[in-house]
Structures are given as C-alpha cells and as structure tokens.
C-alpha positions in Angstrom: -6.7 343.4 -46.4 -7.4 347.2 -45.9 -8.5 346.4 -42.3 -6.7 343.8 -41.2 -9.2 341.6 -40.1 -10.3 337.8 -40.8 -13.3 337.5 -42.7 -15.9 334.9 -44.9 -15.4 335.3 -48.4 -18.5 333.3 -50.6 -17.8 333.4 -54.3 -20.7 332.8 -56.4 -19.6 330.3 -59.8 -21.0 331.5 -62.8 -19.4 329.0 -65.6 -22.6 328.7 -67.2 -22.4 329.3 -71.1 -26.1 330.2 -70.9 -25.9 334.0 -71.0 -29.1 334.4 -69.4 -28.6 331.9 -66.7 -25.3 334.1 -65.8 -27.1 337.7 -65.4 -30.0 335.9 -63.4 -27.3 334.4 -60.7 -25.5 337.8 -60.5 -28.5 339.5 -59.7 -29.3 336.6 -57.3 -25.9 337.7 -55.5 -26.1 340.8 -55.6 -30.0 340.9 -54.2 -28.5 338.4 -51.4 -25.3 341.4 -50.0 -28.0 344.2 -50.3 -30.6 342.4 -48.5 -28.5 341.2 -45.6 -26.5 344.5 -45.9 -29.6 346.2 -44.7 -29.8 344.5 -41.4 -27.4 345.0 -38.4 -28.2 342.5 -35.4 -26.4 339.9 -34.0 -28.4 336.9 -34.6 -27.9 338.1 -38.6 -24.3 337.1 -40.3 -23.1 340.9 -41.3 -22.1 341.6 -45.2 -19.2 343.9 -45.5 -18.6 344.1 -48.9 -19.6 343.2 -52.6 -16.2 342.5 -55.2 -16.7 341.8 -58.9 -13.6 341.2 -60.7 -13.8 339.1 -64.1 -17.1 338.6 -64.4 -17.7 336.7 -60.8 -18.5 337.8 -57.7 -17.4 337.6 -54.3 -19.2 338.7 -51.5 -17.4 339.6 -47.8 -19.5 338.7 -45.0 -18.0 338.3 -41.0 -16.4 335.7 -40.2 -18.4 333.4 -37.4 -15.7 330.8 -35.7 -19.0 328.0 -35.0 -20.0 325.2 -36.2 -23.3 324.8 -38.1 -26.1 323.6 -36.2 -25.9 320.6 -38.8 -22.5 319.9 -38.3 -23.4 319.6 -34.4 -26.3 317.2 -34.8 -24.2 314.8 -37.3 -21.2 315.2 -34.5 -23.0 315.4 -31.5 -26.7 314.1 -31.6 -29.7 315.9 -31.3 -30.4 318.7 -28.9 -32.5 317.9 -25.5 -35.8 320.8 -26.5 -34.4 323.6 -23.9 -31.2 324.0 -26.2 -33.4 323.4 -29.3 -35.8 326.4 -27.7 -32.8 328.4 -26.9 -31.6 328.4 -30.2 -34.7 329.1 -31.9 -35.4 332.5 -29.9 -32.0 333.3 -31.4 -33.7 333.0 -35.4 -36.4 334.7 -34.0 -34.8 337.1 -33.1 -33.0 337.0 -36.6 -36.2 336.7 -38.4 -38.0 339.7 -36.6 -35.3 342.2 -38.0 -35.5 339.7 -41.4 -38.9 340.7 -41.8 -39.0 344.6 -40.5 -37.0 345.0 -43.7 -39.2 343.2 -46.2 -36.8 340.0 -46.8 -38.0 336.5 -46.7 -34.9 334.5 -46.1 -36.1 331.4 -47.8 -33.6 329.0 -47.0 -33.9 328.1 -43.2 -32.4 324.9 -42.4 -29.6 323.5 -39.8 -27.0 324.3 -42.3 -27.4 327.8 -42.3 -27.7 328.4 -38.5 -24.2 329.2 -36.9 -23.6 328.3 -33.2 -20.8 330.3 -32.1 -18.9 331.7 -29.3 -21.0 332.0 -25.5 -23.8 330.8 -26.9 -24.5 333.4 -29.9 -27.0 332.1 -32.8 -26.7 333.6 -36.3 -28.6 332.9 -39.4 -26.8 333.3 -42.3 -26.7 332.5 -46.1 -29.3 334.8 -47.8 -28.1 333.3 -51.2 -32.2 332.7 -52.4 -33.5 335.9 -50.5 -36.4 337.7 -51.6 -37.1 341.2 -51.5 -41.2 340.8 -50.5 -41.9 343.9 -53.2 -39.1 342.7 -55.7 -39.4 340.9 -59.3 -39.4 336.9 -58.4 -36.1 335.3 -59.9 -36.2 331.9 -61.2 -34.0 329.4 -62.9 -36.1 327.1 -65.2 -35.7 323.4 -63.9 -33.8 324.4 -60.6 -35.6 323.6 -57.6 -34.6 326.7 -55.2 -34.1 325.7 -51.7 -33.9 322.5 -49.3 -37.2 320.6 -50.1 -36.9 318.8 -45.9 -37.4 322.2 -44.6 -39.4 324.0 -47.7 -43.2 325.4 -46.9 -45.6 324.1 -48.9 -46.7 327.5 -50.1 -43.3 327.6 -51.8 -43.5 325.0 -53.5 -46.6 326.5 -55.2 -44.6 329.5 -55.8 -46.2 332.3 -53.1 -44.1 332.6 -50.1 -44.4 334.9 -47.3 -43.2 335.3 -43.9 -44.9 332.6 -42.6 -43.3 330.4 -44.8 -39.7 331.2 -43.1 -41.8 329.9 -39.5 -42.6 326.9 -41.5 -39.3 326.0 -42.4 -38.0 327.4 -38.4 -40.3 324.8 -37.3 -39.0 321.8 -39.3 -35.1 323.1 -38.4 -36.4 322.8 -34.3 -37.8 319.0 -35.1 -34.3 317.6 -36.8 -32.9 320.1 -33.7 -34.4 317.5 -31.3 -34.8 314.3 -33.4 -31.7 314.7 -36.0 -33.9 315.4 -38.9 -36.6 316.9 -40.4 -40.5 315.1 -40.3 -40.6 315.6 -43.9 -37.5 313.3 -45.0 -38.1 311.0 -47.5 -35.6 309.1 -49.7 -36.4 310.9 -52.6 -37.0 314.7 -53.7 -40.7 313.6 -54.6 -41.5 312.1 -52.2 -40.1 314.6 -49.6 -42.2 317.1 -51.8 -45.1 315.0 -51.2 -44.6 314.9 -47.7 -44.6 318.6 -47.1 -47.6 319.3 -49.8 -50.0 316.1 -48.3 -49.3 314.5 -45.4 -49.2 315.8 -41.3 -46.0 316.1 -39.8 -45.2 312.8 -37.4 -43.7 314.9 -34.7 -40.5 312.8 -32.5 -41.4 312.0 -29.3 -38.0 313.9 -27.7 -39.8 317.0 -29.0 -41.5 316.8 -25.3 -42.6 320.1 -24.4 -42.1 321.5 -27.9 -44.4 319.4 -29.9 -47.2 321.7 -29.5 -45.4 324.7 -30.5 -44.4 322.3 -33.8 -47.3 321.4 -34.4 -48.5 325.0 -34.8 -45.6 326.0 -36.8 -46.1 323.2 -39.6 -49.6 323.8 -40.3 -50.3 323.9 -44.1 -52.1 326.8 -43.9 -49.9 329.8 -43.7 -52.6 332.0 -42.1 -53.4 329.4 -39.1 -49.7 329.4 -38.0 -48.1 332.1 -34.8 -46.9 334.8 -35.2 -42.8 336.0 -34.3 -43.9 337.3 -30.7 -46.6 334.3 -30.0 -43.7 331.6 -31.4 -40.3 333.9 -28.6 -42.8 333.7 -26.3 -43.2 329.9 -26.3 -39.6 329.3 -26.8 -39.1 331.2 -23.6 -41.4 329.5 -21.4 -39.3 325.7 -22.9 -36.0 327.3 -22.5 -36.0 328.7 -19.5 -34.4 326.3 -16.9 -36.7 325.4 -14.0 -35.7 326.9 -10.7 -35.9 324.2 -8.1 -39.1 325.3 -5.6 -37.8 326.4 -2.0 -38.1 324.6 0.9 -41.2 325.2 2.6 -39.8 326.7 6.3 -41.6 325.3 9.5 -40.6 326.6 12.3 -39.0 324.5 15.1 -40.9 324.1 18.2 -38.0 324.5 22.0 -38.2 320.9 23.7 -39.3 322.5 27.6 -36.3 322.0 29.6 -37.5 320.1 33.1 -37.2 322.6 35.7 -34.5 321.5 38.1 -35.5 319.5 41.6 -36.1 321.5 44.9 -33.2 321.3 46.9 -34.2 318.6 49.8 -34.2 319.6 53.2 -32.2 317.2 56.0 -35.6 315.7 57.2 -36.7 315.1 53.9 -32.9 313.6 52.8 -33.4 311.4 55.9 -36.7 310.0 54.7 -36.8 307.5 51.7 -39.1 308.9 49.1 -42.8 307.1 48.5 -42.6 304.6 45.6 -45.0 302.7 43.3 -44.5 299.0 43.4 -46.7 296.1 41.9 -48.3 295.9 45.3 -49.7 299.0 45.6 -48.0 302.3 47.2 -45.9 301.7 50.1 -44.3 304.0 52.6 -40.8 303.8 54.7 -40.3 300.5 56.2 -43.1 298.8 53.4 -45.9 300.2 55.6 -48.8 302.2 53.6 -48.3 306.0 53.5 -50.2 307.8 56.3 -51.0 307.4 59.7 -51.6 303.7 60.8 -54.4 303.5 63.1 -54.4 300.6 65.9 -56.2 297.8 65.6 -59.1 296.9 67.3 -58.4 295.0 70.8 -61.0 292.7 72.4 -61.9 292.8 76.3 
C-alpha cells in the first residue's frame, strides 16, 4: 500500500498447537525471504518484504502475471524440446546466481517455474531453501519436498547443488513428456524409483535425452555442471537457420550472329540444299562444273 503497486502476498499457516513445530516453520519462513532477498536477477521471483503480525507471517514477493509451467502442461500439453531447452537456460540462469549465494533451492518442480510476459522464466518459491552453511531444519514425519522431482541424495538427507540439477532434469522430462520418469502411484514407490531404478527417458525428449540422461545420474559427482548443462540447452534451443542456397552462376546462351546481307547475284541463285539423294545444285544438277560427256567417232 505505501507504494502503490500490485504485489504476491504468501502467508505461511502456523495453527499448529505443537510449540515447537510453530518456531521451526517461522524460522523456515523467515530463512526462505532472506535467502531469496539476497538475490536480484530476473530469472529469480524478488522478495520485497517480511510482515509478522499475530504470530503469522506474511511474506511480500513481486507479483509475476504467468502461468506455472505446470499449469501450461495440464492446459496445453507438453513442450516440443526447443521450448523445453529454452526454458531451462532460464533456471539456469536462476540457479547460477542460486548458488553464488550458498542456497540450494530444493524444491524444483513445474509448479514453481513461472512463464511470464515475452518469454521471461522465473523460479520462485524458496519455502524449503537451505542456506549450504546453515543448521538443517526438519519436521519429524514430514517428507520436505516433491518426491517426482526429489534427488536421491535428499532423500538420504545430504543435498547439494547438484541435487537442484537433478530435480532441473526431471522438471525438462515432464517439460517434454507431461510428467516426471520417476512417477509412480504411490509416495514409495515414487521414492523407490528415484533411489533404484534408471530413468526411462520419453521418446519426444529427441535431442534432449542425452543431456537427461546426464542430469539424472545417481551419483551427484558424475552429473554437469551449470555452464556444461546452458551450454547444451543452447545448442537444443537455438532454432536452425535454414542453409543458403548454393549460388551457380548462369552461363549467356551465344546469340547466333546475324546472316550476311546477300548480294543480287547471290539473291538470284537458289541456295545448295541437302536432300535424301545426295547434294544438289540449281536446277537438281550436282554442285560444280558439269563436264561433257564422252562422244564416240
């Protein structure tokens, strides 16, 4: 209201009676404004402000008019891999500044990637970030996060930055195929999926599914980096220039020169012609002189 402007408002519900449970979500809230308050990009949702009033909080964030990249896929369908590449050098983008400060974000998923205005990607909802050098929070029987799109690292409980290209490359599969490899009916057996078994990549992944495959390696330590991963998404998203036409040149047709202009005796005098017969002259004689025959005496 001060400045006049629209903007997100998240409140954070804290009707727990469980005192303790209460002071570990605040902290969880307040952990998630400082964290995002610390980065200014525009692949990164910005935090204005922090309000407490009666024991809850509400934090202020900028409004994005988009829809989710979830919202789009349940709408639209999935994403031909260009798009899908074009969006992900957007998070990368997002995750590079992510990381520069020492936050993990954690969550990565289609739901928290905003498609807005001309094209602009932002990742947004740091509501489970980490500090990397901060006291781990935990909530006794909660399981933190989207289990789809969750490293297998994190499940074991020691998550790092690769972990957040983990869960980038199970958003670009459901990106191109409508959902992540690792969906199963149940949280178990999801959980299963991303601790045991290989990824089965969709086929519409096309030019992608190598760059996938890298990114959902088990171990951490085997998958790209940021800068190996834009690079890759550059060389899918960039749209194919048509070759030029190879130029070869065009060769004058000789134009005939023009007939000698006849002279009378030559006007008067039908010209020589080929015939079936042989050549023949004026009159159907044979060209040249005709020599007398041969009289007996």
């Amino acid at each position: 209201e001060m400045l006049d402007r629209p903007v997100a408002v998240k409140e954070m519900r804290m009707d727990d009676t469980d005192a303790e449970d209460t002071r570990i979500r605040r902290e969880r809230t307040l952990r998630e404004a400082r964290a995002t308050a610390r980065i200014d990009h525009p692949n990164v949702v910005r935090v204005y402000d922090v309000v407490e009033e009666s024991d809850r909080l509400w934090i202020v964030m900028e409004l994005v008019a988009s829809r989710s990249l979830e919202q789009l896929l349940v709408q639209d369908g999935p994403l031909p891999p260009g798009e899908a590449a074009r969006i992900g050098m957007g998070l990368v983008a997002a995750l590079r500044e992510v990381h520069a400060v020492g936050v993990l974000h954690r969550d990565i998923k289609p739901g928290n990637v905003l498609l807005g205005a001309g094209g602009r990607v932002v990742l947004t909802d740091f509501g489970i970030a980490a500090i990397q050098d901060a006291a781990q929070l935990t909530v006794a029987g909660m399981l933190i996060g989207s289990p789809d799109y969750m490293a297998p690292e994190r499940v074991g409980g020691h998550p790092g930055p690769p972990s957040d290209l983990w869960s980038l490359g199970a958003t670009l599969c459901a990106a191109v195929a409508g959902r992540s490899p690792f969906t199963r009916p149940t949280t178990l057996a999801t959980l299963h999926a991303v601790l045991y078994e290989e990824p089965e990549l969709p086929p519409e992944a096309g030019p992608l599914s190598e760059l996938l495959t890298s990114l959902l390696l088990k171990n951490p330590a085997e998958r790209p980096g940021l800068e190996e991963v834009y690079e890759d998404l550059e060389r899918v998203a960039a749209p194919r220039m048509p070759e030029p036409a190879r130029y070869v040149p065009t060769l004058p047709i000789p134009t005939p020169p023009a007939p000698a202009p006849q002279s009378p005796e030559n006007q008067a005098r039908p010209a020589i012609e080929d015939t079936a017969e042989g050549r023949t002259g004026p009159g159907g004689l044979p060209p040249g002189p005709v020599r007398p025959s041969a009289v007996s005496s």
